[in-house]
Every structure is written in structure tokens, then in C-alpha cells.
TORNUSE-565050 format. One line per 3 residues: number of its first residue (from 1); for each residue y, x negated, z negated of N, C-alpha, C. Coordinates in nm, 4 decimals. Example, Ala and Ser with C-alpha at 12.3 -4.5 7.8 and 13.67 -1.06 7.14 Angstrom:
<pts>
1	-0.5690/-1.3190/-0.7800/-0.4500/-1.2300/-0.7800/-0.3300/-1.3200/-0.7800; -0.2250/-1.2850/-0.7080/-0.1060/-1.3670/-0.7140/0.0030/-1.2900/-0.7870
</pts>
This chain:
<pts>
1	-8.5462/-4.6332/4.5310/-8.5763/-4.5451/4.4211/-8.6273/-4.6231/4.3012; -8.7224/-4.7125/4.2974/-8.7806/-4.8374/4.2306/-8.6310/-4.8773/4.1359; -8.5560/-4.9283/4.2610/-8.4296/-4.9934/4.1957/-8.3955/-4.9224/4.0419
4	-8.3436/-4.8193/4.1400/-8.2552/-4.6913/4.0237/-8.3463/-4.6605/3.9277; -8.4417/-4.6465/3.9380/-8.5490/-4.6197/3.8068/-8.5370/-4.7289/3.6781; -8.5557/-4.8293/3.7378/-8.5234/-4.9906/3.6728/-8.4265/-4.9966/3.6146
7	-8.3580/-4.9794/3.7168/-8.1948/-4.9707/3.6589/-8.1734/-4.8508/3.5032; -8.2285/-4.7254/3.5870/-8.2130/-4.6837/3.4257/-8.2594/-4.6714/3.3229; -8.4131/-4.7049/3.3548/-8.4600/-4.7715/3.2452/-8.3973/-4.8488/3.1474
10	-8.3573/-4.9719/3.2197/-8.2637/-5.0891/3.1165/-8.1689/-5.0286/3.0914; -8.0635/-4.9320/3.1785/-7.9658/-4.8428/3.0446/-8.0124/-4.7953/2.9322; -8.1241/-4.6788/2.9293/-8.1844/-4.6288/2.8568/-8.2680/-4.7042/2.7339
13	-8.2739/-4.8390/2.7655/-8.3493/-4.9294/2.6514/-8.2180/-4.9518/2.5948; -8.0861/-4.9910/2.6817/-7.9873/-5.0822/2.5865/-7.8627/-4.9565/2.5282; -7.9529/-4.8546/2.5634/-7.8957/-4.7080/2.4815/-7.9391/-4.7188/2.3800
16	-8.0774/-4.7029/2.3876/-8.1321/-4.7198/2.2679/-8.1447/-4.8065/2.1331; -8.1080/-4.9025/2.1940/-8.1114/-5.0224/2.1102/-7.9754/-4.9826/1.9716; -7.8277/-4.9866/2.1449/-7.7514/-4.9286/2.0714/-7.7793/-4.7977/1.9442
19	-7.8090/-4.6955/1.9784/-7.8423/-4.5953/1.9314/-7.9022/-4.6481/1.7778; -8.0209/-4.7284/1.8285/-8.0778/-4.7723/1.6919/-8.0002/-4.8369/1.5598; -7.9341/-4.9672/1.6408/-7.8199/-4.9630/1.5949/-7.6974/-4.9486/1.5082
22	-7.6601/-4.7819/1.5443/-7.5573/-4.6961/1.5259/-7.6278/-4.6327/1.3785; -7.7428/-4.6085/1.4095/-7.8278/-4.5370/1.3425/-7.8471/-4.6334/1.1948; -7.8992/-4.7692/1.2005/-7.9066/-4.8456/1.1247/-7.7503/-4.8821/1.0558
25	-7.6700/-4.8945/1.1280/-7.5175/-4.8714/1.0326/-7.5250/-4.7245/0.9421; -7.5345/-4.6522/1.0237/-7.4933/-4.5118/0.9695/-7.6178/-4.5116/0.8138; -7.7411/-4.5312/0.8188/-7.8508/-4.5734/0.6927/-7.7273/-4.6437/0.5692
28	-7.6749/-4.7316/0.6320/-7.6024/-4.8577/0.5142/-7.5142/-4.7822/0.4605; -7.4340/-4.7243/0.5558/-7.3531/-4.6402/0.5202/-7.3793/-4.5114/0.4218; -7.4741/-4.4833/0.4634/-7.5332/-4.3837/0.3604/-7.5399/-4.4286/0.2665
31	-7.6693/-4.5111/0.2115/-7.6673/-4.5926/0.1265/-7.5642/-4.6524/0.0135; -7.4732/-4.7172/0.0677/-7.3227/-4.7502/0.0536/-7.3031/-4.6067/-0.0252; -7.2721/-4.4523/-0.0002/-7.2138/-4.3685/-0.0195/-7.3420/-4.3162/-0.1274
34	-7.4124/-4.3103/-0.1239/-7.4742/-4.2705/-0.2297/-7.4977/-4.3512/-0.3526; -7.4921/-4.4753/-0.3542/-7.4455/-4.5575/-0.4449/-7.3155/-4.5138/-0.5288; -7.2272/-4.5218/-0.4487/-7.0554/-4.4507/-0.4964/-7.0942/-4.3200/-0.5476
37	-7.1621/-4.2272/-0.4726/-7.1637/-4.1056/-0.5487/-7.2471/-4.0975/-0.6965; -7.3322/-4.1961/-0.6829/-7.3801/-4.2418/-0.7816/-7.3138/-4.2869/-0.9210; -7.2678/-4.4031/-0.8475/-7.1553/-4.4219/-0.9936/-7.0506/-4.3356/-1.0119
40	-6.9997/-4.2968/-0.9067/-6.8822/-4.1939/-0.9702/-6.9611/-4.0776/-1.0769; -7.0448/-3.9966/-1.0222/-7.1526/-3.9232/-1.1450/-7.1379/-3.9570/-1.2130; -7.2095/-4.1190/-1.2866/-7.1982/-4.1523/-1.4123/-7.0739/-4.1878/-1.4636
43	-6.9899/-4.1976/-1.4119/-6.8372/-4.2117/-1.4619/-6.7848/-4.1131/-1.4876; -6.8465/-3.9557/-1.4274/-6.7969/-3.8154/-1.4187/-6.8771/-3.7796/-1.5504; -7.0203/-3.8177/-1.6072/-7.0345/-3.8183/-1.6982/-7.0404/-3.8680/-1.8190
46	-6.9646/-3.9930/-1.8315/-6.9362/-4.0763/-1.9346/-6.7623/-4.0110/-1.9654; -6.7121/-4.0025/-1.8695/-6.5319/-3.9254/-1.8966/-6.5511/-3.7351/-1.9713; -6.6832/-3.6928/-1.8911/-6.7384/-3.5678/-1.9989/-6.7612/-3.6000/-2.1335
49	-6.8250/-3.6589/-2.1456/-6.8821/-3.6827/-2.2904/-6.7042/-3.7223/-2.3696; -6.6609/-3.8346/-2.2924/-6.5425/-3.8429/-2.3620/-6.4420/-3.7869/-2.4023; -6.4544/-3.6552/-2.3061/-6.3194/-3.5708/-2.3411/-6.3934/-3.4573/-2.4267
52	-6.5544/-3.4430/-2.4325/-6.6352/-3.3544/-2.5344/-6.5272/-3.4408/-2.6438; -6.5601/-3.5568/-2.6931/-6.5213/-3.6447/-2.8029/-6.4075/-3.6107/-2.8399; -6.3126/-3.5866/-2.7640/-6.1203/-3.6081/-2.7931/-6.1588/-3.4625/-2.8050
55	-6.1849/-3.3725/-2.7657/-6.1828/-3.1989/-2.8094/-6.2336/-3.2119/-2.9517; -6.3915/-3.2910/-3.0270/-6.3843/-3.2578/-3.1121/-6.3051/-3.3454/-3.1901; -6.2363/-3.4449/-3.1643/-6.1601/-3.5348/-3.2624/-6.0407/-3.4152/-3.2766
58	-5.9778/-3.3298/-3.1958/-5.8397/-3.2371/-3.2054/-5.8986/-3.1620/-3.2779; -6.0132/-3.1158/-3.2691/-6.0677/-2.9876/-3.3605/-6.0695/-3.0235/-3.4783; -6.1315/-3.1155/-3.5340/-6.1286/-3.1872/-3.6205/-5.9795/-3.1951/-3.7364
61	-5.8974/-3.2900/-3.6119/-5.7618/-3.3316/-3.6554/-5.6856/-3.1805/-3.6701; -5.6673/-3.0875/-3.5907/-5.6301/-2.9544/-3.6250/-5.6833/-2.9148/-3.7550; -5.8200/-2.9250/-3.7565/-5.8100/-2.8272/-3.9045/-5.7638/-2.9073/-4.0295
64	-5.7609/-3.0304/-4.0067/-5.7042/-3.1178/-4.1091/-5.5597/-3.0867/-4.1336; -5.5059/-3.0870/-4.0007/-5.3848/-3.0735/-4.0062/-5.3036/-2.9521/-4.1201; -5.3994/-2.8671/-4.0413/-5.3795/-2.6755/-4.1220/-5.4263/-2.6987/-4.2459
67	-5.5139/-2.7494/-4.3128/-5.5579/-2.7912/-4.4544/-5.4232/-2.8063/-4.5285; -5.3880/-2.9459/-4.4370/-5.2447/-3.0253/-4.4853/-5.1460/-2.9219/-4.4956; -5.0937/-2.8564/-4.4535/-5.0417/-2.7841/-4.4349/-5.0564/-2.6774/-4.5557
70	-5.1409/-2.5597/-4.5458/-5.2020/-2.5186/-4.6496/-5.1633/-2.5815/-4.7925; -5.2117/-2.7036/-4.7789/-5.1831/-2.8229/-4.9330/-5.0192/-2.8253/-4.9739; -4.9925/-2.8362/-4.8546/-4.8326/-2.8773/-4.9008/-4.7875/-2.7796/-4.9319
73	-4.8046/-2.6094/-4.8781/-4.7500/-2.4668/-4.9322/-4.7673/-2.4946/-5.1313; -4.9025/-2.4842/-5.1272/-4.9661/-2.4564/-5.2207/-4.8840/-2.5857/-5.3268; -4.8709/-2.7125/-5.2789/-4.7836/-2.7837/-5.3784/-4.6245/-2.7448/-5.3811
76	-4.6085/-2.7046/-5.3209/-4.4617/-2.6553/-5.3184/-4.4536/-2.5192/-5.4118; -4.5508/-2.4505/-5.3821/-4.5135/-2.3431/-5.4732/-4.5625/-2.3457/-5.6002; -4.6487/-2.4614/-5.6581/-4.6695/-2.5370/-5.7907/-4.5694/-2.5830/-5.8299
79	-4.5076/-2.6802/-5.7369/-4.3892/-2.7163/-5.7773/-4.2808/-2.6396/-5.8161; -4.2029/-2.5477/-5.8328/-4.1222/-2.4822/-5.8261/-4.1852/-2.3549/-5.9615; -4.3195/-2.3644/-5.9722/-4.3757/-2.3146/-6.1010/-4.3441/-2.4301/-6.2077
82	-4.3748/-2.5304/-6.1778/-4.3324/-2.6102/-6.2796/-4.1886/-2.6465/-6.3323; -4.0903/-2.6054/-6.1983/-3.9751/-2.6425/-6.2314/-3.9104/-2.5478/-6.2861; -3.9774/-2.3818/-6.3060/-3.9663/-2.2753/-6.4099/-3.9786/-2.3036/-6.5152
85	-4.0869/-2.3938/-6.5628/-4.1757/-2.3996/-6.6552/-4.0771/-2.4796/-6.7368; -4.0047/-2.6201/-6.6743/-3.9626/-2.6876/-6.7241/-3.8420/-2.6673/-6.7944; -3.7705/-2.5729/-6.7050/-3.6340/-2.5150/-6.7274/-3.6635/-2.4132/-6.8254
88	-3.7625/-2.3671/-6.8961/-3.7815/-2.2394/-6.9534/-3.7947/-2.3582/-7.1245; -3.9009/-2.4239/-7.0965/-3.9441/-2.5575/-7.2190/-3.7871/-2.5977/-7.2296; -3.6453/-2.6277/-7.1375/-3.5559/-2.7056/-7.1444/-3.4587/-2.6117/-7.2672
91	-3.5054/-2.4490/-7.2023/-3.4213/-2.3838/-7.3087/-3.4818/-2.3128/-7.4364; -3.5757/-2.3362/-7.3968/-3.6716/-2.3572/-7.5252/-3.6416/-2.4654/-7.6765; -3.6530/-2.5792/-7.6046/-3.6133/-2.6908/-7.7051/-3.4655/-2.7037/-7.7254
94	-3.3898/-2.6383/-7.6657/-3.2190/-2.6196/-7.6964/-3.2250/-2.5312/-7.8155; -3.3082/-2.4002/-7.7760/-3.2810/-2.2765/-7.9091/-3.3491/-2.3993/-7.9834; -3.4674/-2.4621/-8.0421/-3.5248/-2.5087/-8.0936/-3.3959/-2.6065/-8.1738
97	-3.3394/-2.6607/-8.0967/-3.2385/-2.8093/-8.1513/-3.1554/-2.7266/-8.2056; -3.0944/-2.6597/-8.1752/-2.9598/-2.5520/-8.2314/-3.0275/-2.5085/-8.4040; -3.1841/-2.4401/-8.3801/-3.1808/-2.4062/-8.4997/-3.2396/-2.5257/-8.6323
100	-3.2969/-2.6572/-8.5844/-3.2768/-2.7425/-8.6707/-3.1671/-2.7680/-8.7077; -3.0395/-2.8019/-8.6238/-2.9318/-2.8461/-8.6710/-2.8516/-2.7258/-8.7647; -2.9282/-2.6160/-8.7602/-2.8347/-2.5224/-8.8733/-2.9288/-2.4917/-8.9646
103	-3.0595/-2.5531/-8.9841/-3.1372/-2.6158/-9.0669/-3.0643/-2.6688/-9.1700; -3.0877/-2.7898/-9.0572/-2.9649/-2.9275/-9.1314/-2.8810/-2.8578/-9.2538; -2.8031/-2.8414/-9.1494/-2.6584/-2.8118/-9.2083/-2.6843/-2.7108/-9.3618
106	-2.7950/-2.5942/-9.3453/-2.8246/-2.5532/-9.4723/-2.9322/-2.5900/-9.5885; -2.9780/-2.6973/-9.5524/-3.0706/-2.8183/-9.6139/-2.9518/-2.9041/-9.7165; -2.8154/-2.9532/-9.6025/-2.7733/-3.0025/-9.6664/-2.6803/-2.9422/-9.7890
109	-2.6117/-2.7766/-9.7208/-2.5633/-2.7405/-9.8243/-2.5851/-2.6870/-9.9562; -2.7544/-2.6755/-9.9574/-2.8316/-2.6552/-10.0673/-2.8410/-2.7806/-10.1582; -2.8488/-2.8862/-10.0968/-2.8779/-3.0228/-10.1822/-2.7305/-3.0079/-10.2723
112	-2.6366/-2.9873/-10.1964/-2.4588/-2.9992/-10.2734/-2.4892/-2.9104/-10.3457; -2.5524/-2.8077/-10.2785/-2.5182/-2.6757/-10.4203/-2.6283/-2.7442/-10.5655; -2.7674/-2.7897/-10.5084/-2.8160/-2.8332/-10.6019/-2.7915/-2.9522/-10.7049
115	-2.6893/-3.0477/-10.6739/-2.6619/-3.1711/-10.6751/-2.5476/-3.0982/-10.8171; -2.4253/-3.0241/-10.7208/-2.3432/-2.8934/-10.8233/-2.4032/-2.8840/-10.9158; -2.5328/-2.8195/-10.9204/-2.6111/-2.7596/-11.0311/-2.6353/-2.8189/-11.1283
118	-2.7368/-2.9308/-11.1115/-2.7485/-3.0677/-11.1759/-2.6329/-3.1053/-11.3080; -2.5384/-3.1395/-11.1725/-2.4104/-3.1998/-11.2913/-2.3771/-3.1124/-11.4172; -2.3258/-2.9462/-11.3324/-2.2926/-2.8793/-11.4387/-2.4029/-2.8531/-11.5360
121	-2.5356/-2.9116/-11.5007/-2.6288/-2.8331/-11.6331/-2.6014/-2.9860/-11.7495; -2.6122/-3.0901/-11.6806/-2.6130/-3.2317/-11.7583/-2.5199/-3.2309/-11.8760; -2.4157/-3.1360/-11.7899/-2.2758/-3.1038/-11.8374/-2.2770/-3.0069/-11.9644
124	-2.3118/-2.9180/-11.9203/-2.3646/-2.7784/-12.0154/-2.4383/-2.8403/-12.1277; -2.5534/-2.9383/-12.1096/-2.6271/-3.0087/-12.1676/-2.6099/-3.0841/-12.3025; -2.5200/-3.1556/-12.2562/-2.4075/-3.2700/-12.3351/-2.3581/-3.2028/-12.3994
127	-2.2545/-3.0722/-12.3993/-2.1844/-3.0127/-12.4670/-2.2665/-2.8822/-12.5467; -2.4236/-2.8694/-12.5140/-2.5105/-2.8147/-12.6069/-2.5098/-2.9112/-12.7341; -2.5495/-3.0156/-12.6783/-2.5813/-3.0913/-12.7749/-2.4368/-3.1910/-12.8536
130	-2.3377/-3.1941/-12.8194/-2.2791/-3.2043/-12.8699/-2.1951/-3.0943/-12.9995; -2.2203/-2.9358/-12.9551/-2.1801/-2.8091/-13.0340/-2.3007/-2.8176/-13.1256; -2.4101/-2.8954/-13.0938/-2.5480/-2.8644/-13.1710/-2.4938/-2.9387/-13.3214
133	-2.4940/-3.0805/-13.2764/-2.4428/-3.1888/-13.3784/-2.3276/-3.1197/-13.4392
</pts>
């Protein structure tokens, strides 16, 4: 009976030992894993913050975008005011050119008529003064 007692005693110590052991892996292991869960966290919250960042950089870049957008309506339909504007000034300065040139033309035929005038009075003139004498 002595024996078997002995006997399982020393199982029961080199159970234990084992056990202890098992136990002391399984600690490292923990350890080990809470470390990892550790950094993964801070990697879970450094990739938060980052994609906070890229949401507001799109928010951002969206309303810029729609601004742009907005801008370019708004120059386009300036544009196309101006190209009224221009075409309206284009026939504007046409009536404008048309009626200098018939200006002209009666500028100049006044000078002939006056130029006419001239001669025949020089004319008239001469032969006053020649009927005078």
C-alpha cells in the first residue's frame, strides 16, 4: 500500500509539474495574445482616424467639386451673355459703319456741290465785275 501511495504521489507531483507547466505556456500565450490584441487596437485605431480623414478629405473634395461645377454653369451662361452682347455690338457697329459711309458719301457730295458753288460765284464774280467796268 506504501508502494502505491509513493507511486502516486510521484505521478501526481510530475502531473503537476506538468500541469504547471502547461499553465506557464498557456500565461505566454496569453500574454503573446494580448500584446497582438493590443496592437491590432491601435492599428484599428490609427486606420479609424484615417478613414475619419479620407471621409473628410471627400467631403471636402465633393463640395469643391459641386462649387466647380456650379462655377462652370454660371461661366457658361456668362459666356453666351457675352456672346449676345458681342453679336448685338457686331451689328451695332455695322448699322454704325453703313451710316458713316453714307455720311461720307454726302460729306463728299456737298463739298462738289460746294466746290460747284464756289466756281460759279468766282464766275458770276468776274463777269460782275467785268459788266461793272
Amino acid at each position: 500500500k506504501y508502494h502505491n501511495e509513493v507511486e502516486r504521489t510521484e505521478r501526481l507531483k510530475l502531473e503537476r509539474e506538468d500541469l504547471k507547466a502547461k499553465v506557464e505556456a498557456e500565461t505566454e500565450a496569453n500574454t503573446a495574445l494580448a500584446h497582438k490584441i493590443q496592437e491590432l487596437t491601435e492599428k484599428l485605431e490609427s486606420e479609424k482616424a484615417t478613414t475619419a480623414q479620407i471621409k473628410n478629405d471627400y467631403k471636402d473634395l465633393k463640395k469643391k467639386y459641386h462649387n466647380e461645377v456650379e462655377r462652370t454653369e454660371r461661366l457658361k451662361l456668362e459666356r453666351e451673355d457675352l456672346k449676345a452682347k458681342v453679336e448685338a455690338e457686331t451689328e451695332a457697329n455695322t448699322a454704325l459703319a453703313h451710316k458713316i459711309q453714307e455720311l461720307t458719301e454726302k460729306l463728299e457730295s456737298e463739298k462738289a456741290t460746294t466746290a460747284q458753288i464756289k466756281n460759279d460765284y468766282k464766275d458770276l464774280k468776274k463777269k460782275y465785275h467785268n459788266e461793272v467796268e
